[in-house]
N, C-alpha and C positions, 0 to 999 in steps of 0.2 A: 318297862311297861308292866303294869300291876295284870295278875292276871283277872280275867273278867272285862278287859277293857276292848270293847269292838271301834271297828274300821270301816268307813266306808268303801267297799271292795274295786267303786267306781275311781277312786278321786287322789286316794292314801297310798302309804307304804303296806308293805309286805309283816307282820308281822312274825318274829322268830321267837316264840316261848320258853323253848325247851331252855330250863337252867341248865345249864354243860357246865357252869365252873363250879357245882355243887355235885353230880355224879353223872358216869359216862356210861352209855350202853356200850357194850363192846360186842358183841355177837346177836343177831339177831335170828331167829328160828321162824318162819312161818310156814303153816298149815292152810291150804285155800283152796276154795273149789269153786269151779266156774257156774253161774246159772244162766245161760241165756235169755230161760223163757222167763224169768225175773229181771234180768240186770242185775244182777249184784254178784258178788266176789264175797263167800261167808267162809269163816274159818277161824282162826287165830293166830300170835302171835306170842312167842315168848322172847324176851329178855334178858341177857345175861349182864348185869351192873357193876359200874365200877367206882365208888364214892371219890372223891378226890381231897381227901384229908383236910377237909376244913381249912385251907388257904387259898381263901376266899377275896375279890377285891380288888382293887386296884394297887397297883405299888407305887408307891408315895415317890416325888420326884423324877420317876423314871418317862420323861419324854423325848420324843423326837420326833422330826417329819413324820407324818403319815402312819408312827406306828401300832397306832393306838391308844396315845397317852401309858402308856404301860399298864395298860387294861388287861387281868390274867385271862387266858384263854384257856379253857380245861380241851385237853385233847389235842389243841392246836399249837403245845408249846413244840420245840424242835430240838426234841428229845433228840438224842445221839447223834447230830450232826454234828460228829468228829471231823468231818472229811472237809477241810479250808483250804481253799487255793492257796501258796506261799505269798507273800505277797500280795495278799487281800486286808488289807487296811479302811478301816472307816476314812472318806473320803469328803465328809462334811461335819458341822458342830453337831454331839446330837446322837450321831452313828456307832461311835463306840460306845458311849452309853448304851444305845440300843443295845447290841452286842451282849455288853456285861450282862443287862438284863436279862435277854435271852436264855444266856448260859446258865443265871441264877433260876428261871422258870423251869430249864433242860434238867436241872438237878434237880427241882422240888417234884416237879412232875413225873418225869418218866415217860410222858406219856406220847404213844405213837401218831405220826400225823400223816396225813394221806391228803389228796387232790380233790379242789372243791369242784363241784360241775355244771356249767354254766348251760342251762339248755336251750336252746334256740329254739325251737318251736313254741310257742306261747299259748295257751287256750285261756277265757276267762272263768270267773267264779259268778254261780247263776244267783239270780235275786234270793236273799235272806229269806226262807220261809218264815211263818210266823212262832216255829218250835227253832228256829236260830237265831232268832232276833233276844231269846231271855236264855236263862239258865238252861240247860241241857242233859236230859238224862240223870240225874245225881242218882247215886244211889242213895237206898231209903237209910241209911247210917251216917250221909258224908255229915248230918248237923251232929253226930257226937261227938267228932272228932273235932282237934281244938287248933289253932292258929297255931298253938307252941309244939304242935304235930309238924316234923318237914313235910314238907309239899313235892312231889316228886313231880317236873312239870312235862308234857310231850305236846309235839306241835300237833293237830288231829284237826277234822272238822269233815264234814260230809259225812260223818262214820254212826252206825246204830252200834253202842257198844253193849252188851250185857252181862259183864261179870268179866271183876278185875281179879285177878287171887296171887298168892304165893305159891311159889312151886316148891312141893318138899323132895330136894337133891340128895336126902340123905337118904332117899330110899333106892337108889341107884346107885346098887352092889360093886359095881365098875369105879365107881368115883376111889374108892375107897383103894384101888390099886397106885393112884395119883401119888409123886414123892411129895412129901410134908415138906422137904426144902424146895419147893420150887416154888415160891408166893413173890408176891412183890412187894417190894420196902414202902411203894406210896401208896401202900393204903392199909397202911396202921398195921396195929395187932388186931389181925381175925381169929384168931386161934381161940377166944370166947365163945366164938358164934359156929358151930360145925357148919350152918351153914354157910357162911364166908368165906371160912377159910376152904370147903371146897373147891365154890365159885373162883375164888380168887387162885387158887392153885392152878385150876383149868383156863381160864385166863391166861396165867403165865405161864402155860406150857410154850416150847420154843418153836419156830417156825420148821425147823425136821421133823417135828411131831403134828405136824398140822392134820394128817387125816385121820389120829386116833382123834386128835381134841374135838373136828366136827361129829364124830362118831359120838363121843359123849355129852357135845353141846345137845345132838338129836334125842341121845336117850334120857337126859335131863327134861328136856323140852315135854317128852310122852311122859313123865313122872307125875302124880296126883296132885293135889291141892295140899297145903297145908297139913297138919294132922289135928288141929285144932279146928277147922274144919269153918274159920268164917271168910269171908272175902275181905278183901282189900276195898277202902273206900276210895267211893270213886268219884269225880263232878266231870262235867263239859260245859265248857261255852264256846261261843263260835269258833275259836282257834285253837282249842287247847284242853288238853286232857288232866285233868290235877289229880291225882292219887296219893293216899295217906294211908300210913299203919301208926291205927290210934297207940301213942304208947312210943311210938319212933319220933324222937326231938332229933336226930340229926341224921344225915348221909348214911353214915355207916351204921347206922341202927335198922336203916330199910333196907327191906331183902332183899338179896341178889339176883332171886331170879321169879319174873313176876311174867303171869300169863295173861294176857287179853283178849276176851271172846269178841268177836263183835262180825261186824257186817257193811258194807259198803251202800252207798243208794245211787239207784239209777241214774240222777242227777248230778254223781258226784263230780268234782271237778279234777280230781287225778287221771282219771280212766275215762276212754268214748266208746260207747257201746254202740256201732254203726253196720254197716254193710260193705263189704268188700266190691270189687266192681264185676266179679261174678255173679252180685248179690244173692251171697252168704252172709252169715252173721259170722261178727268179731268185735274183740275186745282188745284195745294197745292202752298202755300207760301214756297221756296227751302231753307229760313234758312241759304242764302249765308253769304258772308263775307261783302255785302254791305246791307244785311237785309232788313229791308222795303220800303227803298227809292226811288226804280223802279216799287213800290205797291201805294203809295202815298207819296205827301211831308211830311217831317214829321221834327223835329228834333233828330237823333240820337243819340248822346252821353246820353250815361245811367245815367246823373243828368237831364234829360227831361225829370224828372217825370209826367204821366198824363194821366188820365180815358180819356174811349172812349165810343162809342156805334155804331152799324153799323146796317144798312138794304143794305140786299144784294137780288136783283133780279136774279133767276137762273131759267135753264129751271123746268117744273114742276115735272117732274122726277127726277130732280134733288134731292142730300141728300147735304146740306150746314153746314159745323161744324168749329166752331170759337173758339177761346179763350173766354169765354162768363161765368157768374156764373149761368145764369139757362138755361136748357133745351132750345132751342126756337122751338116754334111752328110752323111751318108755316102756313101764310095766303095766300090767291088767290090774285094775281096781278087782276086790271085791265084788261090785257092783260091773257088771260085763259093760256097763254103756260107757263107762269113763275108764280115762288109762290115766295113768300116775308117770307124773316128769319132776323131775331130781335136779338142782339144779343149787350151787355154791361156788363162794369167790371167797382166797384168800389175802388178796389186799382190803385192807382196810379202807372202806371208801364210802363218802359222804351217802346217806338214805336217800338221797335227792339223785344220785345215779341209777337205783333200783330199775330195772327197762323190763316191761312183761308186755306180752304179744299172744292170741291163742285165738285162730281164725282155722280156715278150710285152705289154705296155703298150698301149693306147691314144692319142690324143686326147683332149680333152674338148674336145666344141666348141658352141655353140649352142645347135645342133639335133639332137638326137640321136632315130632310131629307136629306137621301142620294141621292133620287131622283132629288134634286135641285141641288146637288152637280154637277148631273150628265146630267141638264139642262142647259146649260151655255147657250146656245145658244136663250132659252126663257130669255127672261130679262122682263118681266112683271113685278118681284114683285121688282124691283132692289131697287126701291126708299122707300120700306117697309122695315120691319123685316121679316125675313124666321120664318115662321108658323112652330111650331110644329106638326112634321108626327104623326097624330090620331094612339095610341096604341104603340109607337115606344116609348123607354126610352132611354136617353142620351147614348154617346159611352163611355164603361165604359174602364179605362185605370188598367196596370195591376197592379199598387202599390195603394194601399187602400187609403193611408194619399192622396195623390195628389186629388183624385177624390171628396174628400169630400170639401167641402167648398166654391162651384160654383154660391150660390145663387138661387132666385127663379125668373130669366130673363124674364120678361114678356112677350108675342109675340104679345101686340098691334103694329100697325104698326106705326113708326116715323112720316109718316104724316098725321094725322092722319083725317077719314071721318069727323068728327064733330069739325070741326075747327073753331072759331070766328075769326073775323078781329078786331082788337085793335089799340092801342096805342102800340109804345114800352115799354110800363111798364107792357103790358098783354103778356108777354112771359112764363111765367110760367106754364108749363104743369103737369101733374100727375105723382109721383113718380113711377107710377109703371113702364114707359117706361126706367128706371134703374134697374139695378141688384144690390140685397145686397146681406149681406151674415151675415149667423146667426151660427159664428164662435162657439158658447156656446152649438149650439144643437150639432155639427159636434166634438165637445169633443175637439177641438183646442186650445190647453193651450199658454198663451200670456206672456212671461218674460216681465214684465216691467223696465226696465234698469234704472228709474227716477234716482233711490239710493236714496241719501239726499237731491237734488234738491227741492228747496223750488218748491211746485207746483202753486204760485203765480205767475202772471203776467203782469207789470205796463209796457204798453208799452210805448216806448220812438220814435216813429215815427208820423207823422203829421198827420190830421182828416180825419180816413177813418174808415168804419165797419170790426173790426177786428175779427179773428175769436179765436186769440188767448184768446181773454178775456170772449169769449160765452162759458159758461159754459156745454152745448148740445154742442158743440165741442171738447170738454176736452176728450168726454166719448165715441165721433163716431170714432170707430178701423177703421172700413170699409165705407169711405164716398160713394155713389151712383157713380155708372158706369157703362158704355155702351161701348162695342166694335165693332167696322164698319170694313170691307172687301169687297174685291169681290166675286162673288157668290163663284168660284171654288179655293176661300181659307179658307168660312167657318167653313170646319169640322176642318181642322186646328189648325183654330183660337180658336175653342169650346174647341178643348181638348186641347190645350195650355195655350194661352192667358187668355179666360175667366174662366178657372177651375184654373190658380194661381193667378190672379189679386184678388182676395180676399184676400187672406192669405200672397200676396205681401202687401196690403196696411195694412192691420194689422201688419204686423211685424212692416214698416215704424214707424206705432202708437206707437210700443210698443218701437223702439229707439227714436225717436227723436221724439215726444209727437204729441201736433195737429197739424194734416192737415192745412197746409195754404192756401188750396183751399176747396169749398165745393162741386167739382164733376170731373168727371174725364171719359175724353171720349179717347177712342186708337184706331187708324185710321192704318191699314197695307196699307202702301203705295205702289204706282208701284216699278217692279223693279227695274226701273232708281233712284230712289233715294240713294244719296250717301252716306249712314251712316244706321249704325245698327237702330240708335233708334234719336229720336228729343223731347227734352221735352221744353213743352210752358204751361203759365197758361192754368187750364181746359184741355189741350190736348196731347197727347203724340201721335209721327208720329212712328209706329215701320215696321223696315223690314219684306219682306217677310221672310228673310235668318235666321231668330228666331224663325219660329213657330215650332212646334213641328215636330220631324224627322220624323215618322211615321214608322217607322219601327217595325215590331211585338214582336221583341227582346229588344224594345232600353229601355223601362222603363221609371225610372227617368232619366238617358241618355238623353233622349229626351225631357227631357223637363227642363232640367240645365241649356241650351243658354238662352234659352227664360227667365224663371223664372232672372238667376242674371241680363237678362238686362234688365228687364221689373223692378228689383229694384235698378240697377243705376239711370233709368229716372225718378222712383220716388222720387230718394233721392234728385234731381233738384229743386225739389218743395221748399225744405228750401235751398240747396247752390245751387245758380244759378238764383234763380228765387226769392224766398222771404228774400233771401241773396243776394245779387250779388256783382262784380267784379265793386268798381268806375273807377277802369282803366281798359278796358278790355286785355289789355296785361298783366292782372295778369288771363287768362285762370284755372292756376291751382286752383284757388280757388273755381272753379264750377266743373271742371274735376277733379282733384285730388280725393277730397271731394267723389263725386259721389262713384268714382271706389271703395276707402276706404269703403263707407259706405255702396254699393253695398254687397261686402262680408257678413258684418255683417248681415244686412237685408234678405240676401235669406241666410244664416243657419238660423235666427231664423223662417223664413219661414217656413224650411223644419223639423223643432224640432230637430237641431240635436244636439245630445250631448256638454258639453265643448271641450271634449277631441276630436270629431271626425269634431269639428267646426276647432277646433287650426289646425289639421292636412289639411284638406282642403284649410287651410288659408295660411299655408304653402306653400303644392303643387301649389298653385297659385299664390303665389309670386315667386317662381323658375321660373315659365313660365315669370310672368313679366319681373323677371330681364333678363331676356336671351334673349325677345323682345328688351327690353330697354337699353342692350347692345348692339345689333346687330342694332337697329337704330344710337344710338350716334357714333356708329363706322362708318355709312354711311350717315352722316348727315353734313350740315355745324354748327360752335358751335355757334355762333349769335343765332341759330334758337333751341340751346339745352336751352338756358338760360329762368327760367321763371318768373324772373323780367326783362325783357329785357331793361327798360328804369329806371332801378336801382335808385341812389338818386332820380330821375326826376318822380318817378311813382305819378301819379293822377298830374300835372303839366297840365294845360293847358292855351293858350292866353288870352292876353285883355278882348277880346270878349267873351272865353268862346272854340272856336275853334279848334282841337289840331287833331292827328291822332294816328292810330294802327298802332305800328309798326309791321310790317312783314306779313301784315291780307292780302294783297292781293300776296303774293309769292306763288305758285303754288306746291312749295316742301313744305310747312308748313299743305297745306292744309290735307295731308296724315300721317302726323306724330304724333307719340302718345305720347311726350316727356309731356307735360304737365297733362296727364291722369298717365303717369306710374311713372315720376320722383315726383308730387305731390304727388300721392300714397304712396309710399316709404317714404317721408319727414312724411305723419301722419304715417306711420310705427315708424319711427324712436321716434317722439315723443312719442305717447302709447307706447314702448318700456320702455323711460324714467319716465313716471308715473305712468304705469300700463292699461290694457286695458279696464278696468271697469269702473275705474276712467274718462279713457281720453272718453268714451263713456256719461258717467256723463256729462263731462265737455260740452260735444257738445249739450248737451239737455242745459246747461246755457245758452251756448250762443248764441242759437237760442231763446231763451227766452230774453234776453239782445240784441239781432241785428236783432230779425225777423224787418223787412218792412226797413232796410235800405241799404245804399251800403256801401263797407270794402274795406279796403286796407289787403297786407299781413299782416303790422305792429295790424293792429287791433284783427286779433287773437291770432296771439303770444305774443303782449304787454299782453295781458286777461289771456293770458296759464301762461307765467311768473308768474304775477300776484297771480295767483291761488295754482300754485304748487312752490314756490318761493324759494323749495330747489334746484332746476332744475339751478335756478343760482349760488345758493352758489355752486354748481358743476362746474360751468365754462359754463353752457349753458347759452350763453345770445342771444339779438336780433340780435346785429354785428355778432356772430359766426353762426347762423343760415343762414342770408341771405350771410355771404361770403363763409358756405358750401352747400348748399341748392340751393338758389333761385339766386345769381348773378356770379355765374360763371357757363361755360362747364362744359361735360364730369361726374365722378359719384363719391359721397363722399366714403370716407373710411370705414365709416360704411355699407354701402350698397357690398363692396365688402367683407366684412366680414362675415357679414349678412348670403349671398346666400353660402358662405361653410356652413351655419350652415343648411339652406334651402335643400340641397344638400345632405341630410343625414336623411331627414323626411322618416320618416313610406311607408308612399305614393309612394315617390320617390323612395326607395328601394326596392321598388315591381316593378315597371317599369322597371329599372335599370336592373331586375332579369330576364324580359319577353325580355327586349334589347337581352340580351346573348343568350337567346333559338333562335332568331330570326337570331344573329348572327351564328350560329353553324349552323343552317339549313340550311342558303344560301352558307355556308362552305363546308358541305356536299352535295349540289347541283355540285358542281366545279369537274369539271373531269370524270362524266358520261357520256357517250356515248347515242349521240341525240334519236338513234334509239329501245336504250334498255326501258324497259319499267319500270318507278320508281316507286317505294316503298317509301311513303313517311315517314319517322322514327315518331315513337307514341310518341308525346309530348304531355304534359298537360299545357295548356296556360290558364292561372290566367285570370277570369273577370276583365275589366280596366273599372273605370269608365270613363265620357266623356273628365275629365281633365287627368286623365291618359293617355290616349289615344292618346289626344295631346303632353302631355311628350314623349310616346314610339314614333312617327312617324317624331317629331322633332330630337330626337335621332339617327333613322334611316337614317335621312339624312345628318349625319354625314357621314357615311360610302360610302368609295370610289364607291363601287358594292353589287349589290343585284340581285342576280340571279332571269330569270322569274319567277320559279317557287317561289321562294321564294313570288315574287309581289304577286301572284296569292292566294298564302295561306294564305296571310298577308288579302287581300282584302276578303276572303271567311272565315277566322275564326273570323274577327270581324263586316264581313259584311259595309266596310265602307263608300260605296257608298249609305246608307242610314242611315248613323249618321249628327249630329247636323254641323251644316257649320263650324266650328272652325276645326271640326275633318276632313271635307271635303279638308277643304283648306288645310291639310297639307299631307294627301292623293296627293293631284294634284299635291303638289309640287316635293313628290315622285316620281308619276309619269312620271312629266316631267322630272326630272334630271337622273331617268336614262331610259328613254325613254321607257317606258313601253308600248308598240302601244294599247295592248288589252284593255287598261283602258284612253283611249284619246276621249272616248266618255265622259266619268266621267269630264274631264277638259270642255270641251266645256258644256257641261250643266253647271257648277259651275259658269264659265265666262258668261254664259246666261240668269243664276236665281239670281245668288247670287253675283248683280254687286257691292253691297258696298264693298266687301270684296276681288275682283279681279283684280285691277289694277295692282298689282305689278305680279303676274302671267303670262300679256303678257309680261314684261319684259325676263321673265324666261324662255319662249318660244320661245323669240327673238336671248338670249342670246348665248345660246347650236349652232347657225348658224345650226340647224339640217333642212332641207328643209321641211319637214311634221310638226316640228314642226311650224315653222313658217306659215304655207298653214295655219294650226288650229287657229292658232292667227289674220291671215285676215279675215278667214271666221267668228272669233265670233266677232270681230270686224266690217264685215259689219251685222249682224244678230242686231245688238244692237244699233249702230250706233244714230239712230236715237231718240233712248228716253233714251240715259245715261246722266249722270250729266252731264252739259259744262265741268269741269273741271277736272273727270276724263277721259273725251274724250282727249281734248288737252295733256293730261298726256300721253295717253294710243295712241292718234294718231301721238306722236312723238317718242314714241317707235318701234310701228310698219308701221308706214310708213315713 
């Protein structure tokens, strides 16, 4: 893709600009400060580069399945992965080539790779103003610079930039202690250029040196301009930032370390400047489908591997939470209204993980006053922790196991009275402003799934501090965590959120071994936010539409949503995040994955039997399949496939440049094809070698692939491999991706499957509650309005929350269902205060057969619970009923204003 070239943001792919296989950023610096009463995020950005030796291009000959055509990937080669299973042999034509290849990029590069990250939450890009639709911004010099100028290219868009420059490192005394042998062999002779060979020094410092080297990326970063004193030229168009140093014809001629002034706009499509449900104001990164690049320039393609570190100025109220590995403190600006938050990651990891968060937040801790609960309107402590009420014990829930294992939440406050001013490397606060949990007092028995798994592990990704190989990491079930809200979702949040997230991260522990992160903060987002849950390093963004139902009946009920998605987002941390997708149109390998291992994770949470795990595990694939039919049935098939760019996957330009396909179509955005049909595919597998085993296996190969990026071929080459009777059966790689992953519509096994699904334990008790439900509203039919009914004595079975969903999916099956029948339905299982899953198909009752007395029920769902309600105004729209339709404009103006972009345009082309 030539730069200059725009996309329709409605219709197209995703484009990726940034040349990567011409020069890598490797350390990113930003400078930023919040403006609420503007919207915007102004500050800057520095750079530290890393050209990649003019071996540029594709390598001739080298193909294989899916691996790209031997298209070079700067950053994303897989440098130092020494560490081969014995016995790992290419296992198709094609594969050892690959191989060879690899080894041959692993030597020319060097270069570190880390995990791409697939985000689930989706927001859109708002219409082209008339200054995005042409050239953008150029500086008044970009026409003297000349074509035979390298082009340094970054993905950007949303962004006011004003002044690109060099940064002169030579004036930073410090640098100058750095050993002259520490450089790296792939990127030429710097020793020309003092400044490169600094950069490049600082660069190659080793990962035991990590906290000098961000010490000197920061003071490099606050170093002057140039001494020559002109700027770097600059252009924008809609997607992409082009910068030139007139006089620089190649990579290693442009400086290493470049700063950029600029500014965000209210509009932009990285970031939602909204309302809390306190209403306060707040700003979160929205995790769209353009990711960071309307946050800062960045390079986006997930082989731009590269640490960062940020200081973020916000008001002093303010609570700021980042993707960060420690705590950060905050210190006193200058200026008394804003405090200063510190905040860096040593793994190398794609700019499209960047996660910024900076509202009037809470704590969640323990103990929480109901009084506070019931103070919305005082916001004094907003920017603390809620204090434990003197004498008042936690709210205790009504099943034993759940309540135990909460930890002992500290109530100092986040920011705390005795604060130092530091360096960024003084970020590290006191453990205690985490919650643990001391799983061993609480009697909480931990299945360890390792099996045979050697528990060694030789990583084979490039130099960074890992946590796989700390031996105090092998052994922490429950790493350190904090949970943030608004005041009036606290209690909530306590008796949901922070009473499972313990015995969530411990299960994680106990499948798929260590934490790839050392802490872990959960932020409940506004309601406008588009998705259940958003995982990022250090941080998980969860719905409000998850916390606990509260209902005084609902039990473990009420706390099943929350619990399995609070361990899909965990299970991110290894696929997604310290695993990732090199192509990100292989989605299902972070969602699939998830959903898969989501199950597993909340049974061994909840302790529950083999027997009563299988059976859940069941019932919950019925619901999948019946979703996952009922979309492919309303779907286009381009957009069912989840190799979409099949031989061509991980394929990208010259340059490095290449695009997602289908990432900006507004029907994709809503579609759970890669969550459900991935799902089912590791179904199918553990099927074929058993579930213990294929559980074993995924502890491998997170042990074998943590810190790099995969293609599909990479895990089922390894599964082949491993269980290698699976071929002698006729399962190979070609049969998997032409039933699986590169065609429409649903394989053979999976329609076989769901009769077998269809006849679970589970099922047949629903199935049983269907018929009584049926017969009542049977019985309804033919009464006279005025006589007074008897309603016949039936015994209706307790359903759990997934039952639940089964019985009311079922029910809406049926042609008619008499009022009264609604009415019984909604007062025996109380379902106006069960978990949103159950809600939403409640509403959907409601609406289809127009139930008036329960359309307050709809309009709240549509109000609280906006991730999960798009498709509902359709439903509203559809019926041409005039009342429903009125309900559908009214929640639609009621919300209007702080819903996704993108379910809005969804949702305001349906109803208006």
């Amino acid at each position: 893709m030539e730069p200059g070239a725009d996309l329709n943001p409605d219709t197209d792919d995703l484009p990726l600009r940034a040349n990567t296989n011409h020069i890598l950023v490797r350390h990113y610096v930003l400078d930023l400060r919040v403006h609420f009463e503007r919207k915007v995020i102004s500050g800057s950005v520095v750079l530290f580069l890393e050209p990649c030796c003019g071996l540029i291009g594709k390598a001739e000959g080298d193909t294989g399945p899916g691996d790209g055509a031997g298209s070079v990937e700067a950053g994303g080669s897989q440098d130092g992965f020494v560490c081969r299973l014995q016995d790992v042999d290419s296992i198709e034509d094609g594969a050892e080539r690959l191989e060879k290849t690899m080894t041959r990029m692993e030597k020319t590069f060097g270069a570190r790779e880390r995990k791409g990250d697939e985000r689930q939450a989706m927001s859109g890009v708002g219409s082209p103003t008339a200054a995005e639709t042409e050239e953008i911004h150029p500086s008044h010099l970009w026409e003297t610079t000349s074509d035979s100028d390298f082009t340094f290219v970054l993905d950007c868009c949303d962004l006011e930039v004003s002044k690109v420059e060099e940064v002169d490192v030579t004036s930073v005394s410090a640098m100058s202690s750095l050993p002259s042998e520490v450089r790296s062999e792939k990127s030429g002779d710097s020793s020309v250029n003092p400044q490169a060979a600094f950069i490049q020094r600082l660069i190659s410092l080793p990962s035991s040196r990590w906290r000098q080297k961000h010490q000197l990326f920061l003071l490099c970063s606050r170093a002057p301009g140039a001494q020559d004193g002109t700027s770097l030229h600059f252009h924008r168009d809609r997607w992409s930032l082009q910068v030139r140093k007139k006089g620089a014809a190649s990579p290693q001629e442009f400086p290493r370390a470049v700063r950029i002034c600029y500014e965000t706009r209210p509009t932009g499509g990285s970031v939602r400047w909204t309302k809390d449900q306190d209403d306060r104001v707040c700003v979160y990164t929205a995790g769209s489908p353009i990711n960071n690049r309307a946050l800062f320039p960045c390079q986006e393609p997930p082989v731009a591997m590269s640490t960062w570190q940020a200081t973020v100025r916000a008001p002093s109220e303010c609570v700021v939470l980042m993707s960060g590995e420690e705590q950060a403190v905050p210190i006193e600006d200058r200026d008394a209204r804003f405090s200063v938050w510190n905040y860096y990651v040593t793994m190398p990891m794609p700019a499209s993980t960047f996660t910024l968060a900076v509202g009037h937040w809470c704590q969640v801790t323990a103990e929480i006053p109901l009084a506070l609960e019931r103070r919305v309107t005082d916001r004094a402590d907003c920017g603390k922790t809620a204090k434990p009420w003197a004498g008042s014990g936690s709210v205790e829930l009504t099943e034993a196991e759940f309540v135990s294992g909460h930890g002992s939440s500290s109530s100092e406050v986040v920011k705390g009275s005795s604060l130092q001013a530091g360096s960024g490397d003084q970020t590290t606060c006191s453990d205690s402003t985490f919650s643990y949990a001391s799983l061993e007092d609480e009697g909480f028995s931990v299945t360890d799934y390792s099996g045979t798994v050697d528990g060694g592990v030789s990583c084979s990704h490039g130099d960074y501090p890992c946590r796989f190989t700390e031996r105090s990491a092998r052994s922490q079930r429950v790493i350190p965590h904090r949970v943030f809200g608004p005041v009036s979702l606290l209690q909530k949040a306590q008796m949901g959120v922070l009473k499972l997230l313990p015995r969530c991260l411990a299960a994680a522990h106990a499948v798929l071994g260590v934490h790839p992160f050392p802490r872990l903060d959960i932020l409940i987002v506004p309601a406008g936010f588009s998705s259940l849950g958003m995982a990022s390093p250090h941080i998980i963004f969860l719905s409000q539409s998850v916390l606990y139902s509260g209902s005084p009946d609902s039990g473990k009920n009420g706390l099943s949503l929350c619990g399995s998605r609070m361990c899909h987002e965990i299970a991110h941390s290894w696929f997604g995040l310290v695993i990732g997708a090199r192509d990100w149109t292989e989605e299902w390998i972070s969602e699939g994955f998830a959903t898969y291992l989501e199950d597993i994770i909340w049974a061994q949470a909840q302790q529950l039997s083999l027997q009563a795990t299988a059976e859940q595990s069941d019932l919950k694939a019925l619901l999948r399949w019946r979703r996952l039919s009922d979309e492919l049935q309303n779907s286009e098939e381009e957009l069912q496939i989840l190799r979409p760019n099949m031989e061509n996957t991980g394929q990208v330009t010259e340059s490095g440049s290449s695009t997602v396909k289908h990432a900006l179509n507004p029907d994709k955005t809503f579609m759970q094809v890669h969550y459900l049909k991935g799902y089912f595919l590791l179904r199918f597998l553990a099927s074929r070698v058993g579930e213990q085993q294929f559980i074993n296996f995924f502890r491998l190969f997170v042990k074998k692939y943590h810190g790099r990026l995969i293609l599909s071929q990479d895990f089922l080459q390894m599964l082949l491999i491993i269980f290698p009777d699976m071929k002698r059966k006729g399962l190979t790689l070609s049969a998997i991706y032409a039933d699986w992953l590169d065609r429409p519509g649903i394989p053979k096994w999976l329609y076989e499957r769901s009769a077998v699904w269809s006849q679970a334990r589970l099922v047949k008790e629903v199935k049983a509650e269907v018929v009584k439900w049926i017969l009542l509203s049977q019985s309804h039919q033919g009464k006279g309005r005025k006589r007074k009914r008897i309603e016949p004595k039936v015994n209706y079975k307790k359903l759990t929350s997934e039952q639940l969903v089964m019985l009311l999916e079922l029910l809406l099956e049926e042609s008619e269902l008499r009022v009264a029948t609604m009415r019984a339905l909604q007062r025996t299982y109380n379902l106006q205060n069960q978990d949103a899953e159950v809600r939403h198909r409640w509403c959907e009752l409601v609406v289809k057969h127009a139930h008036t007395q329960a359309y307050g029920d709809v309009e709240h769902f549509l109000v609280h619970d906006q991730a999960m309600g798009v498709y509902l105004y359709g439903e509203l729209m559809v019926h041409e009923d005039p009342e429903q339709q009125a309900l559908a404009r009214r929640c639609l103006s009621l919300v209007q204003e702080e819903m996704d972009q993108s379910a809005r345009r969804v949702v305001e082309e349906m109803v208006l």
